[in-house]
Structures are given as C-alpha cells and as structure tokens.
mmCIF file of the N, C-alpha and C atoms, coordinates in Angstrom:
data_MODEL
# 
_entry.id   MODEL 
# 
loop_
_atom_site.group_PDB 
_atom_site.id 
_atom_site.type_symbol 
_atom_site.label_atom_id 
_atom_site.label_alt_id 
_atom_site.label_comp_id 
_atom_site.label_asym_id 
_atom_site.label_entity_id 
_atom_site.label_seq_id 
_atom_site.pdbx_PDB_ins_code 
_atom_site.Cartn_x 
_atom_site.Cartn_y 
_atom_site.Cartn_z 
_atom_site.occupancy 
_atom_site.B_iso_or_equiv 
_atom_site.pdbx_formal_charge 
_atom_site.auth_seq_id 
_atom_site.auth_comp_id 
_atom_site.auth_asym_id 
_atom_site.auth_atom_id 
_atom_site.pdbx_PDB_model_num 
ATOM 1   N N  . UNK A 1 1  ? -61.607 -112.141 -3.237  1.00 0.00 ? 1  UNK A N  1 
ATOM 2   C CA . UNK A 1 1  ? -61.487 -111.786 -4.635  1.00 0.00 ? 1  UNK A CA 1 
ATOM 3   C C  . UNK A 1 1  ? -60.690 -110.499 -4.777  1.00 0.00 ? 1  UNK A C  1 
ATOM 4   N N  . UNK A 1 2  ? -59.806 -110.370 -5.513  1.00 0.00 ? 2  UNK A N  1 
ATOM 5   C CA . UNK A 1 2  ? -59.146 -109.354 -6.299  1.00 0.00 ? 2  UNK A CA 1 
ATOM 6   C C  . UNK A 1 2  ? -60.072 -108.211 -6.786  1.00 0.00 ? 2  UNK A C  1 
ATOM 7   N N  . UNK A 1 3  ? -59.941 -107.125 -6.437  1.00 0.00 ? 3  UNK A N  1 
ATOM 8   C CA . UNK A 1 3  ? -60.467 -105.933 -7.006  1.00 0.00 ? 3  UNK A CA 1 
ATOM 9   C C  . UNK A 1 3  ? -59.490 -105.471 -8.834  1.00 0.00 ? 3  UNK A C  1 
ATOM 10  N N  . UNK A 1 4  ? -60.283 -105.334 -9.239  1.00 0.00 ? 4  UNK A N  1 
ATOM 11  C CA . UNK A 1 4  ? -59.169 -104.777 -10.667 1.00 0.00 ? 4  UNK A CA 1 
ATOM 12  C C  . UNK A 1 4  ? -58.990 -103.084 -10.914 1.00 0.00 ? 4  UNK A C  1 
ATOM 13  N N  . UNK A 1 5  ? -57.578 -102.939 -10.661 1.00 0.00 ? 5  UNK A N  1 
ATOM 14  C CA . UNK A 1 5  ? -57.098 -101.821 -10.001 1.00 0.00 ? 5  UNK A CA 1 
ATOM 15  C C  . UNK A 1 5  ? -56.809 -101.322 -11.621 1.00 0.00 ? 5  UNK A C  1 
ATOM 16  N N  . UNK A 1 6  ? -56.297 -99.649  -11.605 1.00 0.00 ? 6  UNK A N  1 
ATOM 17  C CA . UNK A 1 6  ? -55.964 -99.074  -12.950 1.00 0.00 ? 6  UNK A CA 1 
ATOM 18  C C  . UNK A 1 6  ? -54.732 -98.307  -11.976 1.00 0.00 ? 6  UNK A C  1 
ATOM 19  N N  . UNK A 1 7  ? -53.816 -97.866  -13.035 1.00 0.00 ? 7  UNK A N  1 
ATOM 20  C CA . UNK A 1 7  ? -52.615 -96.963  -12.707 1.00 0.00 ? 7  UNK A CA 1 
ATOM 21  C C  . UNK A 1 7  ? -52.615 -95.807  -13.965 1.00 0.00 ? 7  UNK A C  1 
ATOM 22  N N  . UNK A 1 8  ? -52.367 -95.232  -13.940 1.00 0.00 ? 8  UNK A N  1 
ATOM 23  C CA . UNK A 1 8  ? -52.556 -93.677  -15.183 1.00 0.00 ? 8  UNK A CA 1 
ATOM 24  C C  . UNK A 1 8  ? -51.230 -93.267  -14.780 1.00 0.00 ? 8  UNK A C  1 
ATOM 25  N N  . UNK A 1 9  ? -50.623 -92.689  -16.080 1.00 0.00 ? 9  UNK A N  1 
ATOM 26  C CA . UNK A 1 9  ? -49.125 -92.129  -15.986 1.00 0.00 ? 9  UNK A CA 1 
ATOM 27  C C  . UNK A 1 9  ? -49.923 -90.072  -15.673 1.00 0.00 ? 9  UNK A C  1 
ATOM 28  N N  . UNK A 1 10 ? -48.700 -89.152  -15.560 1.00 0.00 ? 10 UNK A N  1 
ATOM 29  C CA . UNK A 1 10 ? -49.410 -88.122  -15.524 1.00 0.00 ? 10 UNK A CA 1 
ATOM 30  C C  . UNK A 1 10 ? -49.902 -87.492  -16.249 1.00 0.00 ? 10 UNK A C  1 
ATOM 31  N N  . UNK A 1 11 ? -50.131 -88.022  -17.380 1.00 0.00 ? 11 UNK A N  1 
ATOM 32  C CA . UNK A 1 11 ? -51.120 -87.095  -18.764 1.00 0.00 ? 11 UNK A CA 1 
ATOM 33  C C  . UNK A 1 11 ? -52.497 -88.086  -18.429 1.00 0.00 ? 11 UNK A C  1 
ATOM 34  N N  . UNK A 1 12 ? -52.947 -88.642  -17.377 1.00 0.00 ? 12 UNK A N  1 
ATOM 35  C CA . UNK A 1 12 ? -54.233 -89.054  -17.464 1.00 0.00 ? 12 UNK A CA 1 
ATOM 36  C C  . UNK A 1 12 ? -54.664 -90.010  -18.571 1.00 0.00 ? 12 UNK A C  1 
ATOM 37  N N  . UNK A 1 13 ? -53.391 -91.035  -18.970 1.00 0.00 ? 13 UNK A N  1 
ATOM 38  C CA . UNK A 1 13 ? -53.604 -91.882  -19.617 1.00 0.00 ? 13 UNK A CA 1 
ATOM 39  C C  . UNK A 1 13 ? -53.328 -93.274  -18.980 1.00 0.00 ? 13 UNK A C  1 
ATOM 40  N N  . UNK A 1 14 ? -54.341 -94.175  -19.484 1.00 0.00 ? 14 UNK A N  1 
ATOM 41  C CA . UNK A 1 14 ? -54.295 -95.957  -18.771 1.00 0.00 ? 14 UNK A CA 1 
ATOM 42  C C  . UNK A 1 14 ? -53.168 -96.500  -19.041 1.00 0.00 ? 14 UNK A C  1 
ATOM 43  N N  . UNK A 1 15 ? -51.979 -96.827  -18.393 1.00 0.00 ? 15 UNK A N  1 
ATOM 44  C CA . UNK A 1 15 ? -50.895 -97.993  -18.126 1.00 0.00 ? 15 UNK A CA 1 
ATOM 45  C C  . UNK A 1 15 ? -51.273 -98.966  -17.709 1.00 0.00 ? 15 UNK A C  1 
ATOM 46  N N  . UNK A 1 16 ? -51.854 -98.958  -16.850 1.00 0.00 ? 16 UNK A N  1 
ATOM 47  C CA . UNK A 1 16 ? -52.209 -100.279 -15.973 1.00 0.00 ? 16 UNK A CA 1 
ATOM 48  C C  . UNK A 1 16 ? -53.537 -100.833 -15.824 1.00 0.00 ? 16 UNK A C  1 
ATOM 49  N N  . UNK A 1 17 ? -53.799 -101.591 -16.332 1.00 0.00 ? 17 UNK A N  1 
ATOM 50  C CA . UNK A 1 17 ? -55.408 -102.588 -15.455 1.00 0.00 ? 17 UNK A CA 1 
ATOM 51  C C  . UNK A 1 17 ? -55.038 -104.295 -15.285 1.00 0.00 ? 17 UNK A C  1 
ATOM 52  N N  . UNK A 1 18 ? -55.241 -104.377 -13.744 1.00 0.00 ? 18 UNK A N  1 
ATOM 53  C CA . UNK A 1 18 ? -54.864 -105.655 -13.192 1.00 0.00 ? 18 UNK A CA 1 
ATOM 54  C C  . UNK A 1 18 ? -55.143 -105.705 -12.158 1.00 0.00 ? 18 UNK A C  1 
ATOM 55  N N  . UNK A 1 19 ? -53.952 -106.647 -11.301 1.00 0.00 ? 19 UNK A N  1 
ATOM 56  C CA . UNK A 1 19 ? -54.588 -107.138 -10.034 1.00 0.00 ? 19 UNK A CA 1 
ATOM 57  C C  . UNK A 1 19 ? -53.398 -106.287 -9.041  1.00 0.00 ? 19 UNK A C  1 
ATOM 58  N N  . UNK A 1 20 ? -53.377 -106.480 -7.737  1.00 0.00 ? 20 UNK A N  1 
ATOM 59  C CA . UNK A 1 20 ? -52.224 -106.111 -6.571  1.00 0.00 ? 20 UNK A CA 1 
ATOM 60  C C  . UNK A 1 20 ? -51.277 -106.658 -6.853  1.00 0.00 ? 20 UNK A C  1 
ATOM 61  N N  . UNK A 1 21 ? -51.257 -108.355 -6.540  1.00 0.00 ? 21 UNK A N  1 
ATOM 62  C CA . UNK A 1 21 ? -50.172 -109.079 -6.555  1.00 0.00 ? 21 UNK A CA 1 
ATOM 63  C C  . UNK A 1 21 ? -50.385 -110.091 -7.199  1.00 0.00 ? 21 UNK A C  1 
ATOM 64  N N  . UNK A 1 22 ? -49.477 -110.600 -7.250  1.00 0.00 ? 22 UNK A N  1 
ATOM 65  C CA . UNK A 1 22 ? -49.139 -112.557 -7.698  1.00 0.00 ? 22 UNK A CA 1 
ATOM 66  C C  . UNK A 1 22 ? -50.099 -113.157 -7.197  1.00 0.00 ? 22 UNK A C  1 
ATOM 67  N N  . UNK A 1 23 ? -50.273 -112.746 -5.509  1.00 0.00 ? 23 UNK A N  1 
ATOM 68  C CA . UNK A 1 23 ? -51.065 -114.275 -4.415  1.00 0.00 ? 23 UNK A CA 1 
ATOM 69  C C  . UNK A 1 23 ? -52.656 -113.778 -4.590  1.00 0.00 ? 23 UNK A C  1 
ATOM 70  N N  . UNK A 1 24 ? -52.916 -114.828 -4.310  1.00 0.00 ? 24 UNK A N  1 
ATOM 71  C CA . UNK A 1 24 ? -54.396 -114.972 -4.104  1.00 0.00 ? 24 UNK A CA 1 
ATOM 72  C C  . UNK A 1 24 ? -54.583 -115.712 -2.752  1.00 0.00 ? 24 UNK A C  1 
ATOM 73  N N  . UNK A 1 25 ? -55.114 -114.331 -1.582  1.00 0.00 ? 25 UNK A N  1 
ATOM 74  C CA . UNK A 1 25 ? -55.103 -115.176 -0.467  1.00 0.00 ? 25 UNK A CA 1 
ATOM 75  C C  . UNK A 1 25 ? -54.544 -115.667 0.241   1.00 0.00 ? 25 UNK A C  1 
ATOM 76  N N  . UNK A 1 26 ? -53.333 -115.567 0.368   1.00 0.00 ? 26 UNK A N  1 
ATOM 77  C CA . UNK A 1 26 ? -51.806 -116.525 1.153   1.00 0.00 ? 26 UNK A CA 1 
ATOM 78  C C  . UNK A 1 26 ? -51.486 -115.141 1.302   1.00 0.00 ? 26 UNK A C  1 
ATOM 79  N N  . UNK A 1 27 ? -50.746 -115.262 2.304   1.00 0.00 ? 27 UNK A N  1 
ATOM 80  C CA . UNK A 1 27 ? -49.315 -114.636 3.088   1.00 0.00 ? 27 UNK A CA 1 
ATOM 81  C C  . UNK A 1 27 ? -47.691 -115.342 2.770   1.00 0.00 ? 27 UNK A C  1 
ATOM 82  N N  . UNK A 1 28 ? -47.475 -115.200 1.717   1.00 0.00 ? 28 UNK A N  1 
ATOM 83  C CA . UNK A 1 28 ? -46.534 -115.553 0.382   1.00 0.00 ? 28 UNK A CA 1 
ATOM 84  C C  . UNK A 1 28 ? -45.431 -114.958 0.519   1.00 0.00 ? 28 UNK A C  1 
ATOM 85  N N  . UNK A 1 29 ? -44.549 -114.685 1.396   1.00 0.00 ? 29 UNK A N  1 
ATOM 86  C CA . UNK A 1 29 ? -42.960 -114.051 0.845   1.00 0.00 ? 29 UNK A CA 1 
ATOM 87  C C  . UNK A 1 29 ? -42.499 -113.686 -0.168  1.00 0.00 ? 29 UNK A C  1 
ATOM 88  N N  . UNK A 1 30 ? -42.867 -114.250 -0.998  1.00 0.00 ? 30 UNK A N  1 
ATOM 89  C CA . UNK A 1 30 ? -42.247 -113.945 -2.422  1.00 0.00 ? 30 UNK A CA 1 
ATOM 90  C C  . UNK A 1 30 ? -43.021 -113.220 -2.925  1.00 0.00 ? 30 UNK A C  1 
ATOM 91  N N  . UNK A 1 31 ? -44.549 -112.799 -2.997  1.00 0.00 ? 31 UNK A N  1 
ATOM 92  C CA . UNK A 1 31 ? -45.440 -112.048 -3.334  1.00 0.00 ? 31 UNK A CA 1 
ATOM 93  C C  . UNK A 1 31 ? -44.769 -111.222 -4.243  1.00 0.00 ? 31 UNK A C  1 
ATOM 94  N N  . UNK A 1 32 ? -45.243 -110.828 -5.072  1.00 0.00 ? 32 UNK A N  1 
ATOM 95  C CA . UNK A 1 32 ? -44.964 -109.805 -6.182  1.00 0.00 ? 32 UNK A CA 1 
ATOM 96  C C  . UNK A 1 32 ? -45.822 -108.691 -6.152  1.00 0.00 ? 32 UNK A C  1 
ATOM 97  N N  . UNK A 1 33 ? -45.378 -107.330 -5.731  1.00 0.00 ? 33 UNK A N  1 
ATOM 98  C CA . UNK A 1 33 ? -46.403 -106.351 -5.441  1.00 0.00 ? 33 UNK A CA 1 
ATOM 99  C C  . UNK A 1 33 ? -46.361 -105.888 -6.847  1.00 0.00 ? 33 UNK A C  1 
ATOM 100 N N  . UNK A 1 34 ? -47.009 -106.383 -8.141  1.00 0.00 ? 34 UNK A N  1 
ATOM 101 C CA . UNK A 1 34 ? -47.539 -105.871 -9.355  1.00 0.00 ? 34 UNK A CA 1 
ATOM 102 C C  . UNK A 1 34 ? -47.904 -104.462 -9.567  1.00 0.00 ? 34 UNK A C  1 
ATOM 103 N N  . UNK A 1 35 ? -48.337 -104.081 -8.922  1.00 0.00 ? 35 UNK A N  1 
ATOM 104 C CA . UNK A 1 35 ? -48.972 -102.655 -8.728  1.00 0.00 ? 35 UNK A CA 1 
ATOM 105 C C  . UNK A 1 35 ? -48.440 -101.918 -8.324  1.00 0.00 ? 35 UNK A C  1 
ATOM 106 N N  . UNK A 1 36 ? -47.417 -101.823 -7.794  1.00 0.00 ? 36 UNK A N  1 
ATOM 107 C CA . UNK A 1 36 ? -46.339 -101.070 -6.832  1.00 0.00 ? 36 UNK A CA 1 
ATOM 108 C C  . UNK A 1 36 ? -45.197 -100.964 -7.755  1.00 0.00 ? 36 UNK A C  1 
ATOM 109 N N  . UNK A 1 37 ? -44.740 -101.887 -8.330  1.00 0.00 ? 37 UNK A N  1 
ATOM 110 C CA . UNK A 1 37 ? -43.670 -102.154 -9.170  1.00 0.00 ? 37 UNK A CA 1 
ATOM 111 C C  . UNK A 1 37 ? -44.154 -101.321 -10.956 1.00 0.00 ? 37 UNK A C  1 
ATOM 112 N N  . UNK A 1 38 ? -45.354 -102.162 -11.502 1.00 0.00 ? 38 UNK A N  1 
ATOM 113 C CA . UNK A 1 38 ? -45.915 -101.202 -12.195 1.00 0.00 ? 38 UNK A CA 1 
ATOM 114 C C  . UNK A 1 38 ? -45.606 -99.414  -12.277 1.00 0.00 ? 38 UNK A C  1 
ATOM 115 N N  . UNK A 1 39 ? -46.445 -99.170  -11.258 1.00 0.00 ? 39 UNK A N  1 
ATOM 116 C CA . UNK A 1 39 ? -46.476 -97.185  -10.750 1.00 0.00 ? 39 UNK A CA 1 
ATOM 117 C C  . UNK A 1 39 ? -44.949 -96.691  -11.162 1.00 0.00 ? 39 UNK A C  1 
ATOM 118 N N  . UNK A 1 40 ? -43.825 -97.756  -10.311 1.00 0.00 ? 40 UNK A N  1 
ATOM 119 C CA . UNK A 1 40 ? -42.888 -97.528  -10.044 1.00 0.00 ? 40 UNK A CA 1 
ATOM 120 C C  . UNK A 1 40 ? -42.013 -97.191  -11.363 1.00 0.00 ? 40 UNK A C  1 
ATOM 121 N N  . UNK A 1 41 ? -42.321 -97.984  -12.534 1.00 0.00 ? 41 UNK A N  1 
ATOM 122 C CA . UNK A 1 41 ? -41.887 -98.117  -13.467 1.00 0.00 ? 41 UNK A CA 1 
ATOM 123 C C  . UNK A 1 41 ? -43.183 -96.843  -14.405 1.00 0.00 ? 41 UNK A C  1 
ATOM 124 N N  . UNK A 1 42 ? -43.603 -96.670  -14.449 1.00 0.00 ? 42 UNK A N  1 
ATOM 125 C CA . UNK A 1 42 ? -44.621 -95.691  -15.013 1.00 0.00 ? 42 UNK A CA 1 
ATOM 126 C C  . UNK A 1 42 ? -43.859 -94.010  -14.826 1.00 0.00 ? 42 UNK A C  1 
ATOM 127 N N  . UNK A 1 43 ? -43.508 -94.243  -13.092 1.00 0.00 ? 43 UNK A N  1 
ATOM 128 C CA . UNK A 1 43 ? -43.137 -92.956  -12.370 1.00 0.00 ? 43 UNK A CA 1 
ATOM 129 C C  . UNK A 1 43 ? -41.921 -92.628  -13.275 1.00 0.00 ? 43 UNK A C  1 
ATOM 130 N N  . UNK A 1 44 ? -41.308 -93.558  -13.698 1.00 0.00 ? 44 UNK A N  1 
ATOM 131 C CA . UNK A 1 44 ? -39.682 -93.181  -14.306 1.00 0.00 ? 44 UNK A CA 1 
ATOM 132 C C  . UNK A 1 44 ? -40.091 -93.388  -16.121 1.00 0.00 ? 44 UNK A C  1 
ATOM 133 N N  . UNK A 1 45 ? -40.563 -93.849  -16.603 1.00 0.00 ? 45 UNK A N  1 
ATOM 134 C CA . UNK A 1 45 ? -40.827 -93.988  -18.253 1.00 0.00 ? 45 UNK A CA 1 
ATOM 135 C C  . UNK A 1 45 ? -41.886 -93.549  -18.766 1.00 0.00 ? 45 UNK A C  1 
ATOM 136 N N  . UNK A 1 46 ? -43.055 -93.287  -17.613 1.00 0.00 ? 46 UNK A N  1 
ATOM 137 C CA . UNK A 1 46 ? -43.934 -92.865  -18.067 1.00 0.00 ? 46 UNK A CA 1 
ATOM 138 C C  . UNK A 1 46 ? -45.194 -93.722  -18.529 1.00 0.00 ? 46 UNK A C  1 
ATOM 139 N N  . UNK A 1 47 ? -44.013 -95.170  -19.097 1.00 0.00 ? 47 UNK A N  1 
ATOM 140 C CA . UNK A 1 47 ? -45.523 -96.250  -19.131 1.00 0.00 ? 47 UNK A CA 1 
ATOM 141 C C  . UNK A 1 47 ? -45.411 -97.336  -18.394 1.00 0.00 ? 47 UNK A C  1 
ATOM 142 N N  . UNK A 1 48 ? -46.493 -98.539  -18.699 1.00 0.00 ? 48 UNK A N  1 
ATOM 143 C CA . UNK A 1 48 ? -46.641 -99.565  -18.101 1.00 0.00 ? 48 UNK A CA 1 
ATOM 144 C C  . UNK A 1 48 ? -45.991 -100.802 -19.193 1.00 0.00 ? 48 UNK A C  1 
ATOM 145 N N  . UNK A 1 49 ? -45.641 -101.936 -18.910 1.00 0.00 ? 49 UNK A N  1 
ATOM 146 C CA . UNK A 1 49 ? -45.367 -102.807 -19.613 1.00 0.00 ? 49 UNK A CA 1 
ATOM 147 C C  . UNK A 1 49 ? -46.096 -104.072 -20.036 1.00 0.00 ? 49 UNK A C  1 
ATOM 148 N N  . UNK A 1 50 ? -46.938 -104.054 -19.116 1.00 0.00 ? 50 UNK A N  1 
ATOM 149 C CA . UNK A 1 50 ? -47.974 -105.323 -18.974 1.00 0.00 ? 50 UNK A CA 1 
ATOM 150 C C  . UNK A 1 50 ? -48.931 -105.347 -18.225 1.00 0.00 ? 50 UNK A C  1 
ATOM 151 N N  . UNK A 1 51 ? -49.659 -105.974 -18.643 1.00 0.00 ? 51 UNK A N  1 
ATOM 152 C CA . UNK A 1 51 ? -51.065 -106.245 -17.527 1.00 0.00 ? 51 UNK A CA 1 
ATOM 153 C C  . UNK A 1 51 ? -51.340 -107.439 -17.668 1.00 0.00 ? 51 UNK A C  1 
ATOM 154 N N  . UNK A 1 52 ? -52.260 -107.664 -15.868 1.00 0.00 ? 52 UNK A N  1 
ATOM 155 C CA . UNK A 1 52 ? -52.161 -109.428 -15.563 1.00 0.00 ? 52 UNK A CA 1 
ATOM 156 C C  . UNK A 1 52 ? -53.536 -109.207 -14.813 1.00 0.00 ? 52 UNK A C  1 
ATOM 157 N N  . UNK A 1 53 ? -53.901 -110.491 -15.741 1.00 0.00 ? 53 UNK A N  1 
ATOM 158 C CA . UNK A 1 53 ? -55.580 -110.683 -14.855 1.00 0.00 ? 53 UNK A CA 1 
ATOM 159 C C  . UNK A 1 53 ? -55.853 -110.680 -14.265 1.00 0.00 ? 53 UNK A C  1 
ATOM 160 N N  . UNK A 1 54 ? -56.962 -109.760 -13.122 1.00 0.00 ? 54 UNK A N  1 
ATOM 161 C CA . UNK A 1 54 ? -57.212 -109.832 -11.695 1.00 0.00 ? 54 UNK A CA 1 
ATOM 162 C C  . UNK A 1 54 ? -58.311 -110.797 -11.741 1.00 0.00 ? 54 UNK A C  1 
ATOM 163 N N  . UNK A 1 55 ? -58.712 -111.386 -10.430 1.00 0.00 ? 55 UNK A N  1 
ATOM 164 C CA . UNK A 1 55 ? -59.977 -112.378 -10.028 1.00 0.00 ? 55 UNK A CA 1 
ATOM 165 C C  . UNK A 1 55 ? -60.978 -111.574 -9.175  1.00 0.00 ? 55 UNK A C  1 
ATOM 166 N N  . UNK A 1 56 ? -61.607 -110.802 -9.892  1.00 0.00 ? 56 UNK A N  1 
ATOM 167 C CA . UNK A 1 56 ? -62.975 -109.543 -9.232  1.00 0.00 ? 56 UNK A CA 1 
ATOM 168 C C  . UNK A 1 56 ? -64.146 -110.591 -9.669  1.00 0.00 ? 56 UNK A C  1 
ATOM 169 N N  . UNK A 1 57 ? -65.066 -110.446 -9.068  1.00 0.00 ? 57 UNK A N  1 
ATOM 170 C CA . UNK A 1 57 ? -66.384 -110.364 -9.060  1.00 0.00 ? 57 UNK A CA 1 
ATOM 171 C C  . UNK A 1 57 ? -66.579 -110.000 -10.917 1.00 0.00 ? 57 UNK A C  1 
ATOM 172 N N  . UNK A 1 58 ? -67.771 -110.560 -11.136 1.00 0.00 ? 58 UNK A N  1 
ATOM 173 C CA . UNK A 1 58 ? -68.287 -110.703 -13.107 1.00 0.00 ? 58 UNK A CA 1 
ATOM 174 C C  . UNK A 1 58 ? -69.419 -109.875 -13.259 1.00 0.00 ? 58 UNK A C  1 
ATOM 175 N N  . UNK A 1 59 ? -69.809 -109.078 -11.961 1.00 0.00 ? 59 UNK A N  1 
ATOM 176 C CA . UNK A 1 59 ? -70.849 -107.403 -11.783 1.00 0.00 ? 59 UNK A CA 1 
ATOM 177 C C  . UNK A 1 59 ? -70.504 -107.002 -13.164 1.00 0.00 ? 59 UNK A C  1 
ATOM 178 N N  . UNK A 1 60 ? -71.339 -106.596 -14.066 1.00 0.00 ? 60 UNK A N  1 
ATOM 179 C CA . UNK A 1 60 ? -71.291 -105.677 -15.009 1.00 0.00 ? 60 UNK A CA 1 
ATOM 180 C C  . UNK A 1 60 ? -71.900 -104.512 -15.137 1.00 0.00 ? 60 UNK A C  1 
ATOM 181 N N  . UNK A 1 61 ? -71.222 -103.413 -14.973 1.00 0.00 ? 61 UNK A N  1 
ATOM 182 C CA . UNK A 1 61 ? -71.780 -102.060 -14.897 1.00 0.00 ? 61 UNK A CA 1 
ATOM 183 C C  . UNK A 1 61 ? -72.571 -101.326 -16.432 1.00 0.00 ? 61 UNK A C  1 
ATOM 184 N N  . UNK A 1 62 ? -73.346 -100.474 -16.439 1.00 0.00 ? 62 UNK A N  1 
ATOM 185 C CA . UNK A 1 62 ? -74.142 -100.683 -17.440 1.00 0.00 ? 62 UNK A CA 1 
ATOM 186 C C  . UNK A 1 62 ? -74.403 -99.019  -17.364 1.00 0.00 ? 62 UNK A C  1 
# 
C-alpha cells in the first residue's frame, strides 16, 4: 500500500497530498516519480499543480 505523502512550498504551505508514483507494486520503466516531479515544480513556482490519489490503509486518526 501507498503511504499518502504531503510536499509544502517554503512558506509552510500544502502543495501536495498524494501518492510516490504512477505504479502500484511493479518495477515499471515508465514509472512516473509524482512526488519528485511535483517538489521539483514547487522548487521553481512555488506551487503544486495537482494531486493524485494514493492507496494507504483507511486508519483514521482521531
């Protein structure tokens, strides 16, 4: 299962909540490092553009 990751630009504000990549589980070539690419784009504009559903565990913190 996918952990659901966050990315923050540097004023300590949320850009990002999602998953790592595209795959689930496979060793995929084409993989899309989401999260990497995200930051990457945050690092230079400051924000995020999108977010994509991760597959975590349905634990609800309370």
């Amino acid at each position: 299962m996918y952990p659901k990751v966050f990315g923050f630009n540097a004023q300590g504000e949320l850009q990002y909540r999602g998953r790592l990549d595209d795959v689930w589980l496979q060793n995929d070539p084409n993989r899309v490092p989401e999260l990497v690419n995200t930051m990457q784009l945050i690092a230079v504009i400051g924000k995020g553009l999108n977010n994509n559903a991760s597959m975590g565990c349905s634990i609800k913190w309370r």
